[in-house]
C-alpha positions in Angstrom: 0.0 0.0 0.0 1.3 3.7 -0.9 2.2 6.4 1.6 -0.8 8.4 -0.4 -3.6 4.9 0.3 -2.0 4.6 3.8 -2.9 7.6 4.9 -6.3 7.5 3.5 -6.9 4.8 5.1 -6.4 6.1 8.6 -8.0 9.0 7.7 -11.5 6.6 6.8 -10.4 4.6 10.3 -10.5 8.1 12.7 -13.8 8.9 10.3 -15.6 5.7 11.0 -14.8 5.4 14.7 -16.4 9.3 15.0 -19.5 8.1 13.0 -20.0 5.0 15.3 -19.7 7.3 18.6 -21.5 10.2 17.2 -24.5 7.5 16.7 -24.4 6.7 20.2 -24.3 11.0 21.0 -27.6 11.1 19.1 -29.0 8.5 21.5 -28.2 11.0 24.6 -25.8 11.8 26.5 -24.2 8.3 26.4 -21.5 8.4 23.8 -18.9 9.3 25.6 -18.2 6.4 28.1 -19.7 4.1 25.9 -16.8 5.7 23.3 -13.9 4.6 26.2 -15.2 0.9 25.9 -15.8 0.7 22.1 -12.9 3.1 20.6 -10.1 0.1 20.5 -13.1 -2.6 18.3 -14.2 0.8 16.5 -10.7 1.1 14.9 -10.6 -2.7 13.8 -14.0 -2.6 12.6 -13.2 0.6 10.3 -10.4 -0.8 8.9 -12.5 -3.9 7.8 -15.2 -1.2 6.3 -12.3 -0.5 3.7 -12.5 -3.7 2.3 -15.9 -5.0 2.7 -19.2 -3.2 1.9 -21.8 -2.8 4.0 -24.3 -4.6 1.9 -21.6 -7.7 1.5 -21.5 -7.5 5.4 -25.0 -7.7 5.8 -25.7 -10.6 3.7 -22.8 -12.9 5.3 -24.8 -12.1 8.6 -28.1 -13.5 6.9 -25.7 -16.5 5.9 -24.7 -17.5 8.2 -27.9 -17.1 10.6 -29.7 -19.5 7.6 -26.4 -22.2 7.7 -25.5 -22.2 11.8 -26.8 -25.0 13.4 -25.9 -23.2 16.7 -28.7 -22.9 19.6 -31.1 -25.3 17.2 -31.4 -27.7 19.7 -34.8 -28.3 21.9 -35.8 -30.1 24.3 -39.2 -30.9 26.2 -40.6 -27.3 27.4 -41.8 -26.3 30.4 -42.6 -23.4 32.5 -41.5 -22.6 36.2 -42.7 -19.4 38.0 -40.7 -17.0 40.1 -42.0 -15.6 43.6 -42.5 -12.8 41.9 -44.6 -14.4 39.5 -42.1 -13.7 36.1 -42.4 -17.6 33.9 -39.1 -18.8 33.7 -38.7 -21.2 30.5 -37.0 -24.2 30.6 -36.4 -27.1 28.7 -35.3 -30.4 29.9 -33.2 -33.5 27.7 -34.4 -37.0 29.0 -32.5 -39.7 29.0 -32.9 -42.3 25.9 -34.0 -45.7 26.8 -34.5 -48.4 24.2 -37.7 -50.5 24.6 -36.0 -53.5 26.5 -35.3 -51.2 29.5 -39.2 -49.4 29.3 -41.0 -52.7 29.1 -38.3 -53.8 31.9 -39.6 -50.7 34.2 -42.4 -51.7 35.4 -41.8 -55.2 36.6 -39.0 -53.9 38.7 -41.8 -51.5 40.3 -43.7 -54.4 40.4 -41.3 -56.5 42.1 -39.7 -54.7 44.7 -42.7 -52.2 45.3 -40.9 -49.1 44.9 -40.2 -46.2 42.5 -36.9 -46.5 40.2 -34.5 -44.0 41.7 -35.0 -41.0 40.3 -31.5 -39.9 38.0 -28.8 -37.5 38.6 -30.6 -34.4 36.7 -27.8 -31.6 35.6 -28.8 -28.0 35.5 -27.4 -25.3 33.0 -27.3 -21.6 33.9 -26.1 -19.2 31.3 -24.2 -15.6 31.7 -25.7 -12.0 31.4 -27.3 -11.3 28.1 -27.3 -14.9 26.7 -29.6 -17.4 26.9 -29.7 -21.3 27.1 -28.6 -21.9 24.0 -25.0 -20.9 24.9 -24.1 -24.9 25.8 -25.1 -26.0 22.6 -22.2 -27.9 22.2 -22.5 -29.4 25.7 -26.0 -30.4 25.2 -25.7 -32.0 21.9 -22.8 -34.0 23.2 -25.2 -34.9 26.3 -28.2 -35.4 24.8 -30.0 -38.6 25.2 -26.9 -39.8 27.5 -27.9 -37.9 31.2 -31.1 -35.8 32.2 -29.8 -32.4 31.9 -32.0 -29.3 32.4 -31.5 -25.8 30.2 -33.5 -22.2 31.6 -33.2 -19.1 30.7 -33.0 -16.9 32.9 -35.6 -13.7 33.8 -35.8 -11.5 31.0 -32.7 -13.3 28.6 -34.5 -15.7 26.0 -37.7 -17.7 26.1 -38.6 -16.3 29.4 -40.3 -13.6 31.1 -39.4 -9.9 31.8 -39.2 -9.4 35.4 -42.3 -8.8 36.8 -40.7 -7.2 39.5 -38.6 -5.1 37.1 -41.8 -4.2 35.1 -44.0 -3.3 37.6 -42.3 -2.1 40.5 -38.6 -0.9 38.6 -37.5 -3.3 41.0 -33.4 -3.8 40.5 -32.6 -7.8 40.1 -30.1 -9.1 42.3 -28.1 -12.3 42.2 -30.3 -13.2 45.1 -33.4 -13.4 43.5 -31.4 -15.0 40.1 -30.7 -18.0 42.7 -34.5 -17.9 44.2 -35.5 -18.1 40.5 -33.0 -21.4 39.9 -35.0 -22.8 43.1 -38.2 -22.3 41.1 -36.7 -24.6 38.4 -35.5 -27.0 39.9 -38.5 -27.2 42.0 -40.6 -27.6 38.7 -38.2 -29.7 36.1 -36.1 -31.7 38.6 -37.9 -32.0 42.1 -36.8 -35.5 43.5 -32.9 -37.0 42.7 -29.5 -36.0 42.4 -28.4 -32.5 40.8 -25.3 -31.6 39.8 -25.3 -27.9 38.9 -23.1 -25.5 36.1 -23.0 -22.4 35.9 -21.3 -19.2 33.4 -20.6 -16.5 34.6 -23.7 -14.9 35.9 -25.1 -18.8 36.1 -22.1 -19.4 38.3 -23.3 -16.3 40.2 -26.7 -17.6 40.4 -25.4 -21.1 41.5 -24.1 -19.5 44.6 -27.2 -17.5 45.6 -28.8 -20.9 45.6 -26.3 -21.9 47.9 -26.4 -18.8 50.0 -30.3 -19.3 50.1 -30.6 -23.3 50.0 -28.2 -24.9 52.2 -30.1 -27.4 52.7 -30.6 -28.4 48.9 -26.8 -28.2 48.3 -26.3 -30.6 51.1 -29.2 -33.3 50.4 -29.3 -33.5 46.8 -26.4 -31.8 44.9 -23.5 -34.3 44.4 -21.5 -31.9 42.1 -21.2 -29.0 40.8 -19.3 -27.0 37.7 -18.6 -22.9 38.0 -17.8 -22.1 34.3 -15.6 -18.4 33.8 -17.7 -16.8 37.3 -16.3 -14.9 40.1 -17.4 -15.0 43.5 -17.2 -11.4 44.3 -15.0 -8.1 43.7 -16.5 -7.6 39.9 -16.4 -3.9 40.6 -12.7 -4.1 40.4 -12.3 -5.9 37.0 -10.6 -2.7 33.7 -12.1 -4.9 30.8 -8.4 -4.5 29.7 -8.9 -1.0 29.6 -6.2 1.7 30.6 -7.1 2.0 34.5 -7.7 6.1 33.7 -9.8 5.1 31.0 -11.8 2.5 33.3 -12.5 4.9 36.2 -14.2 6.9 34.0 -16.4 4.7 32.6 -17.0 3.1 36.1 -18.5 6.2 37.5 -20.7 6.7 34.8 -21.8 3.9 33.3 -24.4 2.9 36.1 -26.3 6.4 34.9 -25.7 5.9 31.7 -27.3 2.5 31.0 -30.3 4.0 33.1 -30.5 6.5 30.7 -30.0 4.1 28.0 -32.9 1.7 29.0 -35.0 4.8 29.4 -35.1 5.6 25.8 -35.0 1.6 24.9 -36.5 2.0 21.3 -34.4 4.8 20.5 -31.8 3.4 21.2 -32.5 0.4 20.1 -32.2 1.7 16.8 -28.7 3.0 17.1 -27.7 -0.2 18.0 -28.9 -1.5 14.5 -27.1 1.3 12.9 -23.9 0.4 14.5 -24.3 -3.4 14.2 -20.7 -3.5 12.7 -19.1 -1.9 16.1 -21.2 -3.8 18.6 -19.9 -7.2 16.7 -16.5 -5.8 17.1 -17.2 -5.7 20.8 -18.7 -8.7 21.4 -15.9 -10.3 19.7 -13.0 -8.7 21.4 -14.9 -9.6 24.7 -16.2 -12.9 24.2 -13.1 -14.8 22.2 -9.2 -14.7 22.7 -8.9 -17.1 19.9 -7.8 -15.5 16.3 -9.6 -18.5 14.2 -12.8 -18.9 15.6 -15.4 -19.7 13.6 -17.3 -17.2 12.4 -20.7 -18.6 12.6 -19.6 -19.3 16.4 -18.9 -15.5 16.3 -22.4 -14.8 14.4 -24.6 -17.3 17.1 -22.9 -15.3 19.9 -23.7 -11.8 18.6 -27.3 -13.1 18.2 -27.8 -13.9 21.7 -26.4 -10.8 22.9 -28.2 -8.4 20.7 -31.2 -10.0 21.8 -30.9 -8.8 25.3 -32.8 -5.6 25.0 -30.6 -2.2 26.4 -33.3 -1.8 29.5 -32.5 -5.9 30.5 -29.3 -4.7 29.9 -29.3 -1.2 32.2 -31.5 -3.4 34.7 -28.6 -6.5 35.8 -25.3 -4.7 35.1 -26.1 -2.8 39.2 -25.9 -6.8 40.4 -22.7 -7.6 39.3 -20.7 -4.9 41.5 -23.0 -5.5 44.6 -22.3 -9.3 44.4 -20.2 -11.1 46.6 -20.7 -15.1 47.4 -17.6 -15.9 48.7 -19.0 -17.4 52.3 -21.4 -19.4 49.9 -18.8 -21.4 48.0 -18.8 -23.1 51.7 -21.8 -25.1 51.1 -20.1 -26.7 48.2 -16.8 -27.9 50.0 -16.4 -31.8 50.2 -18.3 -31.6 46.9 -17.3 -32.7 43.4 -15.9 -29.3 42.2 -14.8 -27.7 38.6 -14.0 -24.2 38.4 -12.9 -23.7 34.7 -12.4 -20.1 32.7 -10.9 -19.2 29.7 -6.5 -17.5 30.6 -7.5 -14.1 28.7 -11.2 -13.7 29.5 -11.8 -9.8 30.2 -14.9 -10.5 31.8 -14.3 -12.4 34.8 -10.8 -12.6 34.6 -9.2 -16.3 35.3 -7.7 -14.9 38.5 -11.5 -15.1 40.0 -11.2 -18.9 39.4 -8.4 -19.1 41.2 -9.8 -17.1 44.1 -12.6 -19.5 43.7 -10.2 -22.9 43.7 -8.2 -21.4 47.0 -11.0 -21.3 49.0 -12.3 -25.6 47.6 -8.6 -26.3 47.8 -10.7 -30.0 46.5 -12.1 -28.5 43.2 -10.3 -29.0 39.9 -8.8 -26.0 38.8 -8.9 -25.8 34.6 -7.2 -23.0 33.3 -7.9 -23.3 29.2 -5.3 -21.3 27.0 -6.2 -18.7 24.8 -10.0 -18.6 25.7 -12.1 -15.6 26.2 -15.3 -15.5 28.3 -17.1 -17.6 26.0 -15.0 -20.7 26.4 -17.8 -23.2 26.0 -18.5 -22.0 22.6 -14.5 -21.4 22.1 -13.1 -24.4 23.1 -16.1 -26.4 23.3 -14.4 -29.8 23.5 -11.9 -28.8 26.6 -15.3 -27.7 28.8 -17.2 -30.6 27.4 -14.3 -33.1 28.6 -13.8 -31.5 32.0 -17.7 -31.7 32.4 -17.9 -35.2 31.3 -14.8 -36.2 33.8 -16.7 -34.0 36.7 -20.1 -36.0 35.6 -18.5 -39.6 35.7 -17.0 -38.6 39.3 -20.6 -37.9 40.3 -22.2 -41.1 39.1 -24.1 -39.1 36.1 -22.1 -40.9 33.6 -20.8 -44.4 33.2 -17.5 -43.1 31.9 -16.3 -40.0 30.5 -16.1 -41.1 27.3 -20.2 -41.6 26.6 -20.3 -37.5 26.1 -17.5 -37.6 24.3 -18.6 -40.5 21.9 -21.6 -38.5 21.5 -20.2 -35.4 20.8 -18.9 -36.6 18.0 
């Protein structure tokens, strides 16, 4: 490239980073913390723009929603409700028996006049502005193999917006995201084993159920898996930001997602104008990897730009009140994985490790060069580790059934 290109080219870079934030001025006062956050993607994004037209863009997004297979899989639904009456959809994957074993059923009942024990049921939470489709590739290599139980939480996917939220402006807290996992399990698994696993604000919501339900941790759960989660001191965490730069932003970004979900449709619009940036984003802070696949990168947009700015502006308050460290007591003696991605800017690994110090008995899986959506990342590292962690618990025969049928 020329001196005389090269230059025009940063020229269009500095252009297209001021369009992008000058969109988010027009939705308010906003632009300039969300600016800090965004500038660094902004550039890459720009320089792509040289290249690649916006109507070519657009159509390899359409692609590649028609050709994924990602977050296609279902399972039977059902509906739980909160205690704040928001429906909380959930889905759950039975276990496949051939008809040998279902005609063999009911002459065991028969014979020893009792129930068959009920099986070990595992229960998926998912982060902040995803849904339950983020474990696809856990579920599809654990489907038909263990009972296993997906929800989305209040307000992300299939479910409800919080009543609470709605009708009150009530703020959610972690607590009532574990008081809402209660409601599941109460309705998909009430009787047998559990073994819960949890991402990031799943994890989160795992220990509020802990905090809340010692008693359930301690009669039922026989293990339990704390994907890229922190138990506490979130407010702390730069989002590999310059630590001036993340001050700023720190101070205002409470008010300015308020302000944000207050003019929801507006702004709901200038996130569809600026659909290039935000992929940018969600890429930078989702994935460390350089070759993932884009329609991983595509599904993973699609869940987050499906969180709507006022869910958005109504959990982000949760995350720097939260702190569960006295919880993670309730799960020591327990089979334990705590697993996160080495460059995740979301929770950052050190969190696990905090985590693993205080169940010096957990397994402690440190996966290189992953971001904060290892599962989707480096699918087949998680689904191994969860595997191992489900044959320890009984769950599984062996490891090797949900890798078999992963394949």
């Amino acid at each position: 490239m020329s001196e005389t290109s090269t230059g025009a080219a940063a020229d269009a870079v500095v252009t297209e980073v001021a369009t992008a934030v000058g969109n988010w001025r027009r939705a308010g006062f906003a632009g300039a913390a969300i600016g800090v956050v965004a500038a660094g993607a902004a550039a890459g994004v720009a320089i792509e723009r040289l290249t690649v037209g916006r109507g070519m863009r657009k159509k390899a997004r359409l692609a590649l929603d028609a050709s994924g297979p990602y977050g296609s899989l279902r399972g039977m639904p059902g509906v739980a409700y909160a205690d704040d009456g928001t429906e909380l959809s959930y889905e759950v994957d039975e276990i496949d028996t051939d008809e040998e074993d279902s005609a063999r059923a009911p002459r065991r009942r028969r014979l020893f006049g009792r129930k068959t024990p009920a099986p070990v049921t595992v229960v998926f939470s998912h982060g902040y502005c995803l849904s339950q489709d983020s474990w696809h590739f856990q579920r599809a290599a654990l489907r038909g193999v263990v009972r296993c139980v997906y929800w989305d939480q209040r307000s992300h996917g299939r479910s409800g917006r919080g009543a609470a939220q709605v009708t009150e402006q009530a703020p959610v807290s972690i607590d009532q995201l574990g008081r809402d996992l209660k409601a599941v399990i109460d309705a998909a698994a009430p009787e047998g084993p559990l073994v819960l696993v949890g991402h990031s604000m799943g994890g989160m919501t795992t220990m509020a159920l802990a905090d809340h339900y010692p008693e359930l941790i301690r009669e039922r759960v026989v293990g339990v898996a704390l994907v890229g989660t922190s138990s506490g001191r979130l407010g702390q965490v730069n989002f590999g930001l310059p630590v001036a730069g993340m001050n700023a932003v720190r101070r205002v970004l409470p008010g300015v997602l308020k302000a944000l979900g207050s003019q929801a449709e507006l702004v709901e619009k200038g996130r569809r104008a600026t659909a290039d940036l935000f992929a940018g984003i969600i890429k930078r802070y989702s994935f460390s990897s350089r070759d993932v696949d884009p329609a991983i990168s595509r599904f993973a947009e699609r869940m987050i730009e499906s969180t709507p700015i006022d869910v958005v502006a109504e959990f982000y308050p949760a995350f720097a009140e939260h702190d569960k460290t006295e919880a993670l007591n309730h799960f020591a003696g327990l089979p334990v994985l705590v697993l996160a991605g080495d460059k995740d800017l979301v929770t950052p690994s050190e969190h696990s490790e905090a985590i693993a110090d205080l169940l010096p008995d957990a397994e402690l899986v440190l996966v290189p060069d992953a971001g904060h959506l290892v599962m989707l990342e480096h699918p087949e590292v998680v689904t191994d580790r969860l595997a191992d962690l489900l044959a320890r618990t009984g769950a599984l025969p062996t490891a090797a059934d949900a890798r078999t049928s992963s394949g």
